[in-house]
N, C-alpha and C positions, 0 to 999 in steps of 0.2 A: 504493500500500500504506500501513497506518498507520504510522507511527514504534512505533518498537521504545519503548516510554515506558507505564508505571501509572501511573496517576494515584490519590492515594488521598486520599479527603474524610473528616476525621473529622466527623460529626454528633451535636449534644446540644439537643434542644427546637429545631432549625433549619428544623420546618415553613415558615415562612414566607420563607425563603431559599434550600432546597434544592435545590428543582427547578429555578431560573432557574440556577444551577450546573451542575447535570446537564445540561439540554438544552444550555447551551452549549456544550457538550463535543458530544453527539450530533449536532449543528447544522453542527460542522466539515466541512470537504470530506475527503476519502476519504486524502490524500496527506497530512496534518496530523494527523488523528483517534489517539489516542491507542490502544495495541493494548489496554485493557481500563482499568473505571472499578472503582476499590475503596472502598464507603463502609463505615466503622465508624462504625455506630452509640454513642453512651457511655449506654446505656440513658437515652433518651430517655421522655419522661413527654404528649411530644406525638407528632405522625404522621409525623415524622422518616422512619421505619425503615417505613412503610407506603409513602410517596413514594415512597422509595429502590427499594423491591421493587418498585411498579409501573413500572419498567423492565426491559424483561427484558433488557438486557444490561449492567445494573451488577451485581456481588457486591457481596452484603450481607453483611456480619459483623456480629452482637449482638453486644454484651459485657451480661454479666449485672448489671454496676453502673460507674458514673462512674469509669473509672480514670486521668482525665487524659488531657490532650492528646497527651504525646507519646508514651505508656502505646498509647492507642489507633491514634495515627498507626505506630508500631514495627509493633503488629500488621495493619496494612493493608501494611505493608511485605513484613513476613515472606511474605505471601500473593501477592506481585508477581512478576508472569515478564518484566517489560522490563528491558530493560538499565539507564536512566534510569526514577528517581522522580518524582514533581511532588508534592506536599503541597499542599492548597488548604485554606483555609478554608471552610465552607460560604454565605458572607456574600461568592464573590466571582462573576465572570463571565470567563470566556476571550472575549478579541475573537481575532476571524480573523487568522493571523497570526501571533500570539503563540509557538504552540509551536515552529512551523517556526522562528523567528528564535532559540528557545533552544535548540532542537538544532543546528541553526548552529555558533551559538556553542562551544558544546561539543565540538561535531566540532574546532574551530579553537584552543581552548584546551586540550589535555590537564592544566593545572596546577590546571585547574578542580575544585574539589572542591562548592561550592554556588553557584546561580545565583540569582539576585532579579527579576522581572519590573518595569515601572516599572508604577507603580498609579495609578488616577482613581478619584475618587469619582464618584455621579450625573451631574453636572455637567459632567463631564472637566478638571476640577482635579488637578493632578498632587499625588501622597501625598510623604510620608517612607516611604520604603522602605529607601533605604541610609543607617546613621547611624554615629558613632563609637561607639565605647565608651563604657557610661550609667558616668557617678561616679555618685558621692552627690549632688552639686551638680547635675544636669544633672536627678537624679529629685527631687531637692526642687524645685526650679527648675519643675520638670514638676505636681507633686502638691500643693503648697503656696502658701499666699498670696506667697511668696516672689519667684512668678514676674511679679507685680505690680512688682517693683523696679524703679527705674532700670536699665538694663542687661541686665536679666534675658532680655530677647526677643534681642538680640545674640548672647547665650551657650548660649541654645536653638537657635539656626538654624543654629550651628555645628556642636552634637551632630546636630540634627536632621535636615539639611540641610548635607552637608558638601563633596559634589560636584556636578558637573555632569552635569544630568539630561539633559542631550543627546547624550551620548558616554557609554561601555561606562566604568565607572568600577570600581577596586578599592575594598571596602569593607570598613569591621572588620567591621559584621555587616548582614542584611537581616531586614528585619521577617517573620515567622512565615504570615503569609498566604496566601502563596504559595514556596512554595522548592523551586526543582530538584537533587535531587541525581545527579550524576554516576555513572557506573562506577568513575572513577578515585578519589573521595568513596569510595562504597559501601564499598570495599575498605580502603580506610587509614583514615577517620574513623567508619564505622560510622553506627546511625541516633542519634536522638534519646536523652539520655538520661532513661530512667525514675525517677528523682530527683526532677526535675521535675513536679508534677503540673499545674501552669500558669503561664503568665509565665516567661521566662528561659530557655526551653527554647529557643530562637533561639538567641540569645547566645550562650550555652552551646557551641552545636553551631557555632556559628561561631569561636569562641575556641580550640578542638578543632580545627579547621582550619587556623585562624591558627597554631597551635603545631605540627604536622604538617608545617608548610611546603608547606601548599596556597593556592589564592587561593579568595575569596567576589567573586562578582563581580555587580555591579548591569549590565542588558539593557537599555535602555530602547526597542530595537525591538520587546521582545517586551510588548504594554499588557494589562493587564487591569483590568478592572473591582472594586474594593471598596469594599463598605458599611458597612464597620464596624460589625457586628450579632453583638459577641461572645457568648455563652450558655454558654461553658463549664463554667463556674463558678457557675452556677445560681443566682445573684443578686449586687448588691453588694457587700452585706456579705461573704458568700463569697470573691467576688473580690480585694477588699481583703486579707483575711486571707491567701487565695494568692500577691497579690503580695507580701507581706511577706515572708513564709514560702521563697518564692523568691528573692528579694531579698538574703535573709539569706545562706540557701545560697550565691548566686550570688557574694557578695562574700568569702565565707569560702572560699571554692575558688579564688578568682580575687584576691587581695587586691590585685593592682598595679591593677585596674581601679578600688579604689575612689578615688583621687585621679588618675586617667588617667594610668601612668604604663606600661601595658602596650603592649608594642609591637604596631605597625602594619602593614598589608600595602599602603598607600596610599600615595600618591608625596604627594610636598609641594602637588600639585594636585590629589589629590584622581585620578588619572589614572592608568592604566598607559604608563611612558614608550614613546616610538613608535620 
């Protein structure tokens, strides 16, 4: 049977990455397959929302203009009948495998409130999925000639990279790409919030957990594939302006995050103790 699990893809101008998405999912074996795929389209200007439809067993939702990431991911939510979420990117690919290992997981943590799959690019180079909490320094460090400094790379692998990718690790937050939410999530942290129209909408939702006294947990049996082929934000300059605008939000709701001083759900390793 399939996992009790929606899966909802929001799409914007992601013709050329959507369908390798989708079929992944339909590609699954029967015992792993997700029980229904929900893509929201963000009124796409390419053939997005055409791909999507030619599947006859994805739901398609239009929305009638760009309302943001997690604007559109809420409403692929709203529309969900599993028990368990998955939020994807439309830029990633499910390897075999993957879901069974994070409803596993799930089943065995009830404290679980969001999960994070370990991601590869092309290549099968392992990503930054689980990171700390961004300061200010960690996104200058990230966005600016800054990151050229002596030391600079040191102080990024530590936001960036802060646990062990080979073990089930607790983390402040997981990158947006892919995110499982729980039943036990569902219920006390609720979905994404609409605030956010892109960037920070992770964080966010994981910070909301952290404060809940739930855990966010990094999978790394469960792999998926991303390409990092963002399009939300409908160009550059766009996006820049988004992440500021977010950025800004994020640090004025959250102010202990901007000098890292907000607490943790991560053992000193990086680890949940055994």
């Amino acid at each position: 049977m399939p996992l009790n699990l929606s899966v909802v893809i929001t799409s914007f101008n992601s013709a050329l990455t959507l369908a390798d998405t989708i079929e992944s999912l339909l590609k699954l074996d029967v015992t792993e397959a997700p029980s229904e795929i929900i893509v929201v389209d963000n009124a796409s200007s390419d053939r997005s929302a055409c791909i999507a439809e030619s599947y006859y067993k994805i739901k398609l939702l239009r929305s009638s203009e760009n309302r943001g990431l997690a604007t559109a991911n809420n409403m692929g939510a709203g529309e969900a009948s599993g028990n368990s979420i998955l939020f994807l990117n439309p830029d990633t690919v499910i390897l075999p495998g993957a879901l069974h290992s994070l409803m596993k997981f799930e089943e065995k943590h009830p404290e679980a409130a969001l999960l994070g799959p370990a991601m590869v690019d092309s290549n099968g180079i392992i990503q930054s999925t689980a990171r700390t909490w961004p300061t200010l320094l960690d996104i200058a460090l990230r966005r600016t000639f800054l990151g050229k400094l002596p030391g600079s790379e040191r102080r990024l692998q530590k936001h960036l990279n802060p646990v062990d990718t080979d073990h089930p690790a607790l983390g402040d937050w997981i990158v947006g790409a892919a995110m499982w939410l729980t039943p036990a999530g569902r219920e006390k942290i609720g979905f994404m919030s609409e605030k956010y129209f892109l960037y920070f909408e992770d964080v966010q939702w994981c910070i909301r957990a952290n404060k809940a006294g739930m855990a966010v947990w990094y999978v790394p049996e469960a792999v998926i594939r991303h390409d990092s082929r963002r399009a939300s934000a409908g160009g550059s300059v766009k996006a820049l302006w988004y992440h500021l605008k977010s950025m800004v939000r994020f640090f004025s709701e959250y102010p202990c995050t901007i000098t890292g001083k907000c607490g943790t759900s991560r053992t000193k390793e990086g680890r949940f103790p055994s």
